[in-house]
C-alpha positions in Angstrom: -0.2 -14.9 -5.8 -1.6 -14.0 -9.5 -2.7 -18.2 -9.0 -4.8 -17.1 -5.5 -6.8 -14.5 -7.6 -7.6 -16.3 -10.6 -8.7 -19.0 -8.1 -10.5 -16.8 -6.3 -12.3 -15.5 -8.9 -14.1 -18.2 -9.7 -16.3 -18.1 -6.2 -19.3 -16.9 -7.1 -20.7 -13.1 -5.9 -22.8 -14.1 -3.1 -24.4 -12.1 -0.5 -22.9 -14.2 2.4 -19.6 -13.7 0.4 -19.8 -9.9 -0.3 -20.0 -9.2 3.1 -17.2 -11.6 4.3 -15.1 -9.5 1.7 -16.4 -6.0 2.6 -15.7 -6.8 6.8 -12.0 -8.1 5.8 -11.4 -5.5 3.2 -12.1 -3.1 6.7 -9.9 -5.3 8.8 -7.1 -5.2 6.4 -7.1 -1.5 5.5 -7.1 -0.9 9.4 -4.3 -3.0 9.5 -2.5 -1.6 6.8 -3.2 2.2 7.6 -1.0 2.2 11.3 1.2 -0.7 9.4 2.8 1.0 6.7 3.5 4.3 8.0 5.4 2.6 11.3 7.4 0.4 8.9 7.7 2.9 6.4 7.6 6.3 7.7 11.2 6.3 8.3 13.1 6.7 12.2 13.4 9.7 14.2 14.2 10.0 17.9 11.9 12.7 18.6 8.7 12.0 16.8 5.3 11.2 18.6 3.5 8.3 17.4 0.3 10.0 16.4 -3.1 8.4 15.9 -4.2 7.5 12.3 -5.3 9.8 10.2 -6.1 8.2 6.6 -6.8 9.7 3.8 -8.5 8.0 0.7 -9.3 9.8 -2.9 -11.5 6.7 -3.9 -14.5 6.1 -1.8 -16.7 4.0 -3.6 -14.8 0.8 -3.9 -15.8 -1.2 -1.2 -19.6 -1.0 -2.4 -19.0 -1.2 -6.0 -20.3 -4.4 -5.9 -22.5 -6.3 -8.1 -26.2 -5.7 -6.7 -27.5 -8.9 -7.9 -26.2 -12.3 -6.3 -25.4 -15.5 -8.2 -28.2 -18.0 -7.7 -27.5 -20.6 -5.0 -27.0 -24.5 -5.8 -29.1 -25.5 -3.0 -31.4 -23.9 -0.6 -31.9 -25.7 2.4 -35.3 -23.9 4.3 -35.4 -23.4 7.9 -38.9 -23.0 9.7 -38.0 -19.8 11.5 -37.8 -17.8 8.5 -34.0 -18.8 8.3 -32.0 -20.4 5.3 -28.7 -22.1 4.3 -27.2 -21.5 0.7 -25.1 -23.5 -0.2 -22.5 -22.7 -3.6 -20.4 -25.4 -5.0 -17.4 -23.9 -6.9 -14.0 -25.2 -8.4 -11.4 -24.6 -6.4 -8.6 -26.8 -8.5 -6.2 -24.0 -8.5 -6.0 -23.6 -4.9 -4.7 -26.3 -2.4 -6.6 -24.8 0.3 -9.6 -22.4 1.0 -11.2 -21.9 4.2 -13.7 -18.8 4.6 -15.7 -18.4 8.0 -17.8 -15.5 9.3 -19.7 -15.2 12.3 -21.3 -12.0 12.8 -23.2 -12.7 16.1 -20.0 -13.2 17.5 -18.1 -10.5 15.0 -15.4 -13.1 14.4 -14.4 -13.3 10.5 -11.5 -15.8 9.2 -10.3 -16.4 5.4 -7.2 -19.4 5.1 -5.5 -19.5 1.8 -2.7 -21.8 0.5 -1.4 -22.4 -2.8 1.7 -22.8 -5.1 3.2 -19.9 -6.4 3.6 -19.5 -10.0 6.9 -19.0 -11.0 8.6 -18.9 -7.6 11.7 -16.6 -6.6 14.5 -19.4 -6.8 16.5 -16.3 -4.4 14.0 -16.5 -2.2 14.2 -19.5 0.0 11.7 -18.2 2.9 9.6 -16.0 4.5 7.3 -15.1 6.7 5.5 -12.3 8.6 2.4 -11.3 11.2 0.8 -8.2 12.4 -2.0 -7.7 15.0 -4.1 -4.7 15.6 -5.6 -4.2 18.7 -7.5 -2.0 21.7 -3.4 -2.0 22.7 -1.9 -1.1 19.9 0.4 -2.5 16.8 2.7 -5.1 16.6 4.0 -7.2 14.2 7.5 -9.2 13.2 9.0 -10.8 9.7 11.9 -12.4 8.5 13.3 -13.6 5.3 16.4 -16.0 4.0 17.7 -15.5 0.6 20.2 -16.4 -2.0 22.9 -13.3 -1.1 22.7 -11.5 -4.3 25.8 -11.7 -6.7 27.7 -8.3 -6.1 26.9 -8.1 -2.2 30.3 -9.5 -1.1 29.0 -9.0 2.9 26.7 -7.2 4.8 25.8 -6.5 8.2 22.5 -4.3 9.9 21.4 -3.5 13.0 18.9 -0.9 13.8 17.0 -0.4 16.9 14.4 2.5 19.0 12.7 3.3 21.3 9.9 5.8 22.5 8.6 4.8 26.0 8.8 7.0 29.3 11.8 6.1 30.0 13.5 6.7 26.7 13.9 8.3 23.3 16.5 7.2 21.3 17.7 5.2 17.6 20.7 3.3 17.0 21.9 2.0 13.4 25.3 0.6 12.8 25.8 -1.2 9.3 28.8 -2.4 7.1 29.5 -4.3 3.8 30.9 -4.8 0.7 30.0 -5.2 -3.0 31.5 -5.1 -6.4 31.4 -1.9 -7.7 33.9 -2.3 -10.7 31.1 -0.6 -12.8 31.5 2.3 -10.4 33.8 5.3 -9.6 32.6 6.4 -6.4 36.4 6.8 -5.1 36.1 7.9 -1.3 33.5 9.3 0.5 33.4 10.3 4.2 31.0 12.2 6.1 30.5 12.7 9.9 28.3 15.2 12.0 26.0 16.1 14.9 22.9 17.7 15.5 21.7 19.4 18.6 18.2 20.9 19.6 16.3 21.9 22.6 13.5 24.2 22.9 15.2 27.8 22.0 19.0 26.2 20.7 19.6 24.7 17.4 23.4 23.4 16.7 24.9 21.1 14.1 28.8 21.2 12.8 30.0 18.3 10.5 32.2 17.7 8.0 32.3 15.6 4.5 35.5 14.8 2.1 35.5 13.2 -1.1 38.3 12.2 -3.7 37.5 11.0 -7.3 39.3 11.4 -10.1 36.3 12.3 -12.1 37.2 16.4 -11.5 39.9 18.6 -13.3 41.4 21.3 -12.0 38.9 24.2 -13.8 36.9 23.4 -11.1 39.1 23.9 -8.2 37.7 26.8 -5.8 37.7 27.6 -2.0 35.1 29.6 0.0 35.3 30.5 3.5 32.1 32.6 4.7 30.9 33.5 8.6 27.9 35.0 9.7 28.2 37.2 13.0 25.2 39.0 14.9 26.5 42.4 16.6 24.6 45.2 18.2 23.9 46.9 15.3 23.2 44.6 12.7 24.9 41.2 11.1 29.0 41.3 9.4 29.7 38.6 6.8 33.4 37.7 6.4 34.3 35.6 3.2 37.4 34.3 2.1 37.5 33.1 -1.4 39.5 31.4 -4.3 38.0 31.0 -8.1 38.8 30.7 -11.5 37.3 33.4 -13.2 35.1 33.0 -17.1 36.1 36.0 -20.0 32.8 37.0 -19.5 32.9 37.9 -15.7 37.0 38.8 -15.6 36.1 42.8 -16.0 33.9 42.6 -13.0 37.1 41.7 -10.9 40.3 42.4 -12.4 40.9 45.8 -10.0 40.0 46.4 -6.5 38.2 49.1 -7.2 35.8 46.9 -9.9 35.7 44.3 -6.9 34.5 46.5 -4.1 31.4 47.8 -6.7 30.5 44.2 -7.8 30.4 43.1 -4.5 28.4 46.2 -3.4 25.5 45.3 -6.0 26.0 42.0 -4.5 25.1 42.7 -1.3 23.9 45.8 -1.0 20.1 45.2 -2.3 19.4 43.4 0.1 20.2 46.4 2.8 18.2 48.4 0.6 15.1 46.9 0.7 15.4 46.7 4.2 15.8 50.0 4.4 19.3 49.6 6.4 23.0 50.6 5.3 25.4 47.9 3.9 29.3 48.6 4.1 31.9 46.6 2.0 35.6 46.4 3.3 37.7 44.4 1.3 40.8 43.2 3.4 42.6 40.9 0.4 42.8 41.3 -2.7 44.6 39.0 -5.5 43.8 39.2 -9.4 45.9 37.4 -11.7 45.7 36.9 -15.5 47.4 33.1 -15.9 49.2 32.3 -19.2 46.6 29.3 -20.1 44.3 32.5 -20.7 41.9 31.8 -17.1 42.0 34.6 -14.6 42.3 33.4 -10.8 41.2 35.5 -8.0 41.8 35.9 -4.2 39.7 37.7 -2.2 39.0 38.6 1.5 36.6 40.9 2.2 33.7 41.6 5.2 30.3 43.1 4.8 28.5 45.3 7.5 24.9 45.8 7.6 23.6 47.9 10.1 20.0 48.8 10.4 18.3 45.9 8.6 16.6 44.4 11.6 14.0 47.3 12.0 13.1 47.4 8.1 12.4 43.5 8.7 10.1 44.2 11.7 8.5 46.9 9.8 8.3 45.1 6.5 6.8 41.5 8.2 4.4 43.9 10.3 3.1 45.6 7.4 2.5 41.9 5.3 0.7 40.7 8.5 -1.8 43.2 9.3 -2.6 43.4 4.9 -3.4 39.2 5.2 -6.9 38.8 4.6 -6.6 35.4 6.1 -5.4 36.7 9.2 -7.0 38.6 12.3 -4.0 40.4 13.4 -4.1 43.7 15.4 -0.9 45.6 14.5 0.0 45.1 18.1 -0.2 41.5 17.8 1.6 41.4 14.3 4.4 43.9 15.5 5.0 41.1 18.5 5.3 38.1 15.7 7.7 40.6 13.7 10.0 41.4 16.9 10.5 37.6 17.8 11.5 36.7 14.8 14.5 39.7 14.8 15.0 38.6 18.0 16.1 35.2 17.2 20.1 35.1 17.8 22.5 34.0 15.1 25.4 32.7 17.4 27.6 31.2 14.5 26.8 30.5 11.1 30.4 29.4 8.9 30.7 26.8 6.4 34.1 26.1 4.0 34.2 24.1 1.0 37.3 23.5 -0.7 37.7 21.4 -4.0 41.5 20.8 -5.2 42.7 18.5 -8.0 39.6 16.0 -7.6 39.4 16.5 -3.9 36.2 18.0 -2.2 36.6 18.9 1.6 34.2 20.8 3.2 32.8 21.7 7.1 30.3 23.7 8.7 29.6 25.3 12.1 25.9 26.9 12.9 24.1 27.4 16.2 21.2 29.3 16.5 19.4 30.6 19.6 16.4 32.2 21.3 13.6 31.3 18.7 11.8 29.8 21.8 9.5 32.8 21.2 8.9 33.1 17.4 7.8 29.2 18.1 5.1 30.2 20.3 4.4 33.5 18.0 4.0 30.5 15.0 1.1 28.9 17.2 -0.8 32.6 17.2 -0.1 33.2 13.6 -1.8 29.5 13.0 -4.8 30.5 15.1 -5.0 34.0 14.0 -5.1 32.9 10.0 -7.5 29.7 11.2 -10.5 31.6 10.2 -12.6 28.4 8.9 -12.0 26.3 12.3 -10.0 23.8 10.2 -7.1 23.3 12.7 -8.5 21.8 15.8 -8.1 24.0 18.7 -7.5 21.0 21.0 -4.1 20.0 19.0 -3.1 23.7 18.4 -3.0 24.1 22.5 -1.3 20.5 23.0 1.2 21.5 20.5 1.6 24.8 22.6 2.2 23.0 25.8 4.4 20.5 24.3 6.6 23.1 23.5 6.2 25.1 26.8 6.9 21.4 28.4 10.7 21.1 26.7 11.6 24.5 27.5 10.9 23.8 31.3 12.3 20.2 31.1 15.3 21.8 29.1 15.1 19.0 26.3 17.9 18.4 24.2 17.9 15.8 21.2 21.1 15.1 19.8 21.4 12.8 16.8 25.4 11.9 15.0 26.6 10.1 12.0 29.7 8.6 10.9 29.9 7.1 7.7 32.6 6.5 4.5 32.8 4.3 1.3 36.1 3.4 -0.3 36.9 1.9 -3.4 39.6 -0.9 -3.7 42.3 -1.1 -6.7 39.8 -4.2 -7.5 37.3 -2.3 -7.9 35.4 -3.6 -4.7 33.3 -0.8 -2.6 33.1 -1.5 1.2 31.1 0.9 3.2 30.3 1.6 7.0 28.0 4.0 8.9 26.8 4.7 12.2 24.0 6.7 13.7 22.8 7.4 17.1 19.9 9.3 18.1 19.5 10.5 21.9 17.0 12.6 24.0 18.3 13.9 27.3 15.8 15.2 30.2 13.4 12.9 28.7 11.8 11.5 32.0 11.4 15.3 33.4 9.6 15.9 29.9 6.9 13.1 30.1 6.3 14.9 33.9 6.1 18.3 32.2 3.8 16.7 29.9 1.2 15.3 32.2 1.4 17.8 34.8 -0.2 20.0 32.1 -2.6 17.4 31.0 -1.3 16.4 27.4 -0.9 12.7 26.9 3.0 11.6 26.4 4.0 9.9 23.1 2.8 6.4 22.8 5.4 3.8 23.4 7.2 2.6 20.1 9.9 0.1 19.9 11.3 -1.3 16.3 14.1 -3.6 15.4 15.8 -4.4 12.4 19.1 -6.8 11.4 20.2 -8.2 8.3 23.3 -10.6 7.8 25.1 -12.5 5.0 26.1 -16.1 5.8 27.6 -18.3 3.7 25.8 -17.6 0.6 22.8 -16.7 2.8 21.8 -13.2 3.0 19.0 -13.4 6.3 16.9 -10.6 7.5 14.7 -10.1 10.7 12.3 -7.1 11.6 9.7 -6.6 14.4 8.1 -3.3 15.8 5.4 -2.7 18.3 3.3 0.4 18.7 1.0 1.1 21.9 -1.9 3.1 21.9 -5.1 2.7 23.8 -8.4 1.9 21.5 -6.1 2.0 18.0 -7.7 -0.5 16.4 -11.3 1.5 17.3 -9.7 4.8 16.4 -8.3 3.4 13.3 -11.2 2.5 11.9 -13.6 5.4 13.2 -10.9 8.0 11.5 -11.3 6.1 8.3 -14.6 6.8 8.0 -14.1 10.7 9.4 -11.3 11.2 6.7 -13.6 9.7 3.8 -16.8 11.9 5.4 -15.0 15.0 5.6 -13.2 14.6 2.0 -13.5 17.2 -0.6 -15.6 14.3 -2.8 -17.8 13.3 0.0 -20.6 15.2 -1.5 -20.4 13.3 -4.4 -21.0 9.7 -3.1 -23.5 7.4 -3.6 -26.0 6.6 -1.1 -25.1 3.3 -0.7 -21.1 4.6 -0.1 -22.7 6.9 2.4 -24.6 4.1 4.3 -21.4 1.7 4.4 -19.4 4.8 5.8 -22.0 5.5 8.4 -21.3 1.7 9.3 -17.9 2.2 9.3 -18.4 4.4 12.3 -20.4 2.2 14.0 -18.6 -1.4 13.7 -16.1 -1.0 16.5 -13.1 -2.8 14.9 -11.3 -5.0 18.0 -8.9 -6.8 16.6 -7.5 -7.3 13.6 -4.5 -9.7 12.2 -2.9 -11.2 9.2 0.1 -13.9 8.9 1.6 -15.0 6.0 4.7 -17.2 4.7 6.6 -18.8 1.9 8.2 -21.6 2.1 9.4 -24.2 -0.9 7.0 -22.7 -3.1 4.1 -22.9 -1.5 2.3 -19.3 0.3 -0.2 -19.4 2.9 -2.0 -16.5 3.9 -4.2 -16.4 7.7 -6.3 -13.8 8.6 -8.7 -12.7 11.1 -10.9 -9.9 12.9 -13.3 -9.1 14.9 -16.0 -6.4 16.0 -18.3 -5.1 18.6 -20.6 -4.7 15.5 -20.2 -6.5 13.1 -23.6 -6.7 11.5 -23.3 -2.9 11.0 -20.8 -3.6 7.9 -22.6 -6.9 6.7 -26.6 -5.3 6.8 -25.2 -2.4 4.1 -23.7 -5.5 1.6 -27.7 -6.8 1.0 -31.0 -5.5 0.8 -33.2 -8.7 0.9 -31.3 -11.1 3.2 -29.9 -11.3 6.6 -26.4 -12.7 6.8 -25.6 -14.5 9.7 -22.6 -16.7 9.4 -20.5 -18.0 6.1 -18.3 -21.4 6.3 -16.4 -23.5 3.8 -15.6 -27.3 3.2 -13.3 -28.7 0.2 -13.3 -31.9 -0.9 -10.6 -32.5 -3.5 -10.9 -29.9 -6.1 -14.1 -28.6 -5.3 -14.9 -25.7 -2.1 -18.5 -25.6 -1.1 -19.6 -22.3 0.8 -22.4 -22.3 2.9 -24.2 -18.7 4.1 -26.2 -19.0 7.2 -29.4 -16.6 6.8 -31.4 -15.2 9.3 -34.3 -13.6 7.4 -34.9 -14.2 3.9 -36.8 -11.0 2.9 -39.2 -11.7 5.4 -40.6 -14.7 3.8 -42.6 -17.6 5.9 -39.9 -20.6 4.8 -41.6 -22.9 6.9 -44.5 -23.7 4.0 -42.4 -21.9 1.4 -41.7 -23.5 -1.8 -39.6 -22.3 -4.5 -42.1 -20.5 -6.2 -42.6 -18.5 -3.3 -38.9 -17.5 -3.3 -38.7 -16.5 -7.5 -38.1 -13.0 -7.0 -34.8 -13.1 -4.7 -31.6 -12.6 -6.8 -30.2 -16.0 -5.0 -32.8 -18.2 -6.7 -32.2 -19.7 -10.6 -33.5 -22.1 -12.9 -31.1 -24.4 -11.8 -31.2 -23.6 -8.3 -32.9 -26.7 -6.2 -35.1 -25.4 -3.3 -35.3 -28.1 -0.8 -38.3 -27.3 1.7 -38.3 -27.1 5.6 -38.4 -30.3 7.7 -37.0 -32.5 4.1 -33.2 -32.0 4.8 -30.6 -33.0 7.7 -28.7 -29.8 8.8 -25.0 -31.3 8.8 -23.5 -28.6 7.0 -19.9 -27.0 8.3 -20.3 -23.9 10.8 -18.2 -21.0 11.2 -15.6 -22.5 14.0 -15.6 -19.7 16.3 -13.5 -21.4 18.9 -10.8 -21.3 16.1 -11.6 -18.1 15.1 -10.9 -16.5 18.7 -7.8 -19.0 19.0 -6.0 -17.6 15.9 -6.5 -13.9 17.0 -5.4 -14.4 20.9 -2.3 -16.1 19.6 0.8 -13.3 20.4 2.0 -12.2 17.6 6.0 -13.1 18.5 5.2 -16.4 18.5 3.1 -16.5 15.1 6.0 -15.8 13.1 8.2 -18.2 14.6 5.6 -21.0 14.8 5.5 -24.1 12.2 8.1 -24.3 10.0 6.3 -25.4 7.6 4.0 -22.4 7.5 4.1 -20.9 4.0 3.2 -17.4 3.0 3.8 -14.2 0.7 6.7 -13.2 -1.8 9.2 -10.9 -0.6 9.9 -9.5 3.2 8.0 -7.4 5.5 4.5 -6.4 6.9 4.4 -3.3 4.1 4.9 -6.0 1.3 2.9 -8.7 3.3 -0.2 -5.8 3.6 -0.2 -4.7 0.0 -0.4 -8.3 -1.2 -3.7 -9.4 1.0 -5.6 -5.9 0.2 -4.9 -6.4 -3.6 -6.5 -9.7 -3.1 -9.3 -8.6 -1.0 -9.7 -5.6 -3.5 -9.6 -7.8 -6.5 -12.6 -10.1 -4.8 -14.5 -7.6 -3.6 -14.7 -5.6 -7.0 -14.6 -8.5 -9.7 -17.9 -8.9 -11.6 -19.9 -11.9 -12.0 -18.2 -15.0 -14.0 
């Protein structure tokens, strides 16, 4: 790729060019803003694919751009007031360039192949594409590589869905690899999770042997937390060495039962409730290697404590500046959350002679409430109209919606490594992610007029073969107007932007653009194969001209194309006005003070030329962005493209290179 820039670099800045570059660079950061998060933002079963919301520290670079254009080799006059420039440049580096822009019809196109220098020998192919559209995002990749040299096997599958039919995530994956450098031992771990509206439930367990433990570290802890009518008991079971320096705050019951009183009883204290401490086992023993080892049961009663925290919260709400809470309303927030019911809370952990085992139990219930209480905190301490009061009342119904389609999402995990006598670490894991009463939530949903989650589905697999390690992706988002919405919130993050009163006018007039250009479409392909890359990609917009009329002052762009002949790429920018000048008697005199005319520039007068330049070939241009994106990465085999696997990596490559171009300075 470093090849493609330095290449690159050598086109000279042009106004025709500049606003090629500034239109991509909007095309590619709309691409890439929904793109990474959906590859990267990691897999949940109950998350809502959201529209964009980007946020960018840096708003200048697109129109820090040199504001005088590189003079022209030729200027071909028109008798309209039009003109073609036409730039010769070296293109020796590259094997291919083709650059096209059309802003009547909004189409833009940029075509780049080339060798790689210093290829990937692991990497023996790969290839990617992404479209952005009024429908949404989609987008596939795959890759074949050398399987590194300590993967001994491996095998991936992961899989969701979000649609109105479904909610749900599947993984399952499996391998081995040398691991002689390693002591991991055994590791196993398996669990569940449970939530609906007003429950909350999860009990696992996890074990691990290593020999990397002695036995000074060996302990056991056994604690439950129970609600009753009064208050909360905690019953704890425990086993511990003891240090010299703590032995005298155990080594008699009586010295137990105060320790443990400070312990616990603060906490009672400052909420102004009664603490009781019952100690039901008691063990102290002095061994003869000089450690003390203690056993102790015991259970703690607080009484009372529920009050002191509704009186306590109360008392913090109603003195919050940022608030505008009566004490009524903050007494209601303090009772729901006391009202919340702790049905079990337990958890043991037990290390023994480089073992660890440990398990826990916790279900929690009735918080329905203190979740809608939340929502009137929010819009209570929402003083500056920051939070949109459209989302906080979505997010209200939402939650009203699962407690009436009594939704439950349950997600589980099963998963272990063991180490061979070799030396040799295989591994395995499963996880599944459901959503029951999903189809009555969508109903609940649209009966109260908030729009369901938008459809996501994603797929991943990766497999060693031979000495082969292969790995396919694709995802698809839907969501009406996204490629509009991407673009328009963009702009509305950059406007809005604790530095937006510190932009330059001409930032301010390419963001008001931004608003205004109506991004439709918007894709990118790109492969490797036998060292060569090749990078497509293409947009269009309602408005194009929008973006292109804030890159110059004095001309009106109307269209860019390229030819190469050999080592040499000749760009021609089709102009529609040149700074209002009559070109049908103009000379080159008359044309002197425009940036794009030089000494050496050769002016060649209307009616004394043949017009048989290259034009942008829209036909193409709407071709290569109607083409579904399933069939674009699986097309020509020969089709070469960027290092490395997926749209994230595939993304950051094209808007470093669009970056690079649109920021370099005159060579």
């Amino acid at each position: 790729m470093s090849s493609v820039l330095k290449s690159l670099a050598k086109l000279r800045s042009t106004d025709g060019f500049r606003a090629f570059l500034a239109v991509c660079m909007v095309a590619v950061v709309g691409v890439a803003t929904i793109g990474l998060p959906v590859v990267f933002g990691g897999a949940t079963t109950t998350a809502q694919a959201t529209e964009p919301s980007p946020e960018f520290e840096s708003h200048d670079s697109i129109t820090q751009v040199d504001s005088q254009s590189e003079p022209a080799d030729d200027i071909y006059l028109g008798d309209n007031g039009s003109a073609v420039l036409h730039y010769e440049n070296d293109s020796e580096d590259l094997d291919k360039i083709d650059v096209g822009m059309d802003v009547s019809e909004g189409l833009v196109h940029m075509l780049v192949v080339d060798d790689v220098e210093n290829p990937n020998e692991d990497v023996e192919s790969a290839n990617f594409s992404t479209i952005l559209n009024q429908q949404g995002l989609s987008g596939n990749g795959s890759m074949v590589m050398q399987q590194p040299d300590d993967l001994k096997d491996l095998t991936v599958d992961v899989s969701g869905e979000v649609s109105e039919d479904a909610n749900e995530f599947n993984a399952e994956m499996s391998g081995s690899f040398n691991g002689e450098n390693t002591s991991a031992g055994t590791v196993s771990t398996s669990g569940e999770i449970a939530a609906t509206a007003d429950r909350f439930e999860t009990n696992g367990e996890v074990f691990a042997e290593t020999d990397t433990m002695g036995s000074g570290s060996n302990m056991y802890v056994d604690a439950a937390v129970t609600e009753t009518k009064s208050g909360y008991t905690v019953d704890v079971t425990q086993e511990r060495n003891l240090s010299q320096w703590t032995v005298s705050q155990w080594e008699t019951r009586d010295q137990a039962k105060q320790t443990l009183q400070g312990q616990y009883g603060m906490l009672a204290t400052s909420l102004n409730g009664t603490s009781e401490i019952e100690i039901t086992n008691y063990d102290f023993q002095n061994q003869s290697s000089g450690q003390s080892q203690l056993e102790i049961a015991y259970t703690v009663t607080y009484t009372g404590v529920d009050s002191g925290i509704e009186e306590q919260l109360t008392d913090q709400l109603v003195s919050d500046e940022s608030a505008d809470l009566t004490r009524s309303e903050a007494r209601e927030i303090a009772t729901s959350v006391t009202e919340v019911h702790l049905e079990t809370i337990s958890f043991m952990v037990d290390v023994n002679e480089g073992t660890v085992d440990a398990d826990w139990d916790i279900a929690i219930a009735n918080y329905d409430e203190l979740t809608l209480s939340m929502f009137d905190l929010m819009e209570a301490t929402d003083t500056t109209g920051q939070l949109p009061q459209e989302q906080l009342e979505n997010a209200r119904k939402s939650i009203e919606a699962q407690q009436a389609a009594n939704l439950e999402s349950t997600f589980t995990w099963d998963g272990s490594v063991e180490q061979a006598s070799s030396g040799d670490l295989s591994f395995n894991a499963t996880m599944t992610g459901d959503t029951k009463n999903w189809d009555a939530y969508i109903d609940e949903l649209e009966s109260r007029d908030v729009e369901p989650p938008n459809d996501v589905t994603f797929d991943l697999t990766a497999e060693t073969d031979g000495d082969e390690l292969s790995m396919d992706g694709e995802f698809k988002l839907e969501s009406k107007d996204l490629a509009g919405q991407t673009i328009k919130s963009w702009a509305q993050s950059i406007q809005n932007s604790q530095s937006s009163t510190t932009m330059s006018p001409k930032t301010e007039e390419f963001v008001s653009a931004l608003n205004e250009s109506e991004l439709k479409v918007a894709r990118i392909d790109a492969g490797l194969k036998d060292g060569t890359v090749r990078v497509e990609a293409g947009a269009q917009f309602e408005n194009m001209s929008e973006i292109t009329d804030t890159v110059s002052e004095s001309l009106s762009v109307s269209g860019v194309a390229t030819e190469q002949h050999n080592e040499t790429t000749s760009m021609y920018v089709y102009v529609d006005d040149m700074d209002g000048i009559d070109t049908a008697s103009a000379t080159k005199a008359d044309l002197e003070q425009l940036s794009v005319v030089g000494p050496e520039t050769t002016v060649h007068q209307a009616g004394e030329w043949e017009d048989d330049f290259p034009r942008p070939d829209t036909d193409a241009m709407s071709e290569f962005l109607e083409t579904e994106t399933e069939d674009a990465a699986k097309d020509d085999e020969n089709a070469d493209g960027t290092p490395g696997f997926g749209i994230g990596a595939g993304l950051a490559s094209i808007a470093g290179l669009l970056t690079a171009l649109v920021l370099r300075r005159r060579v």
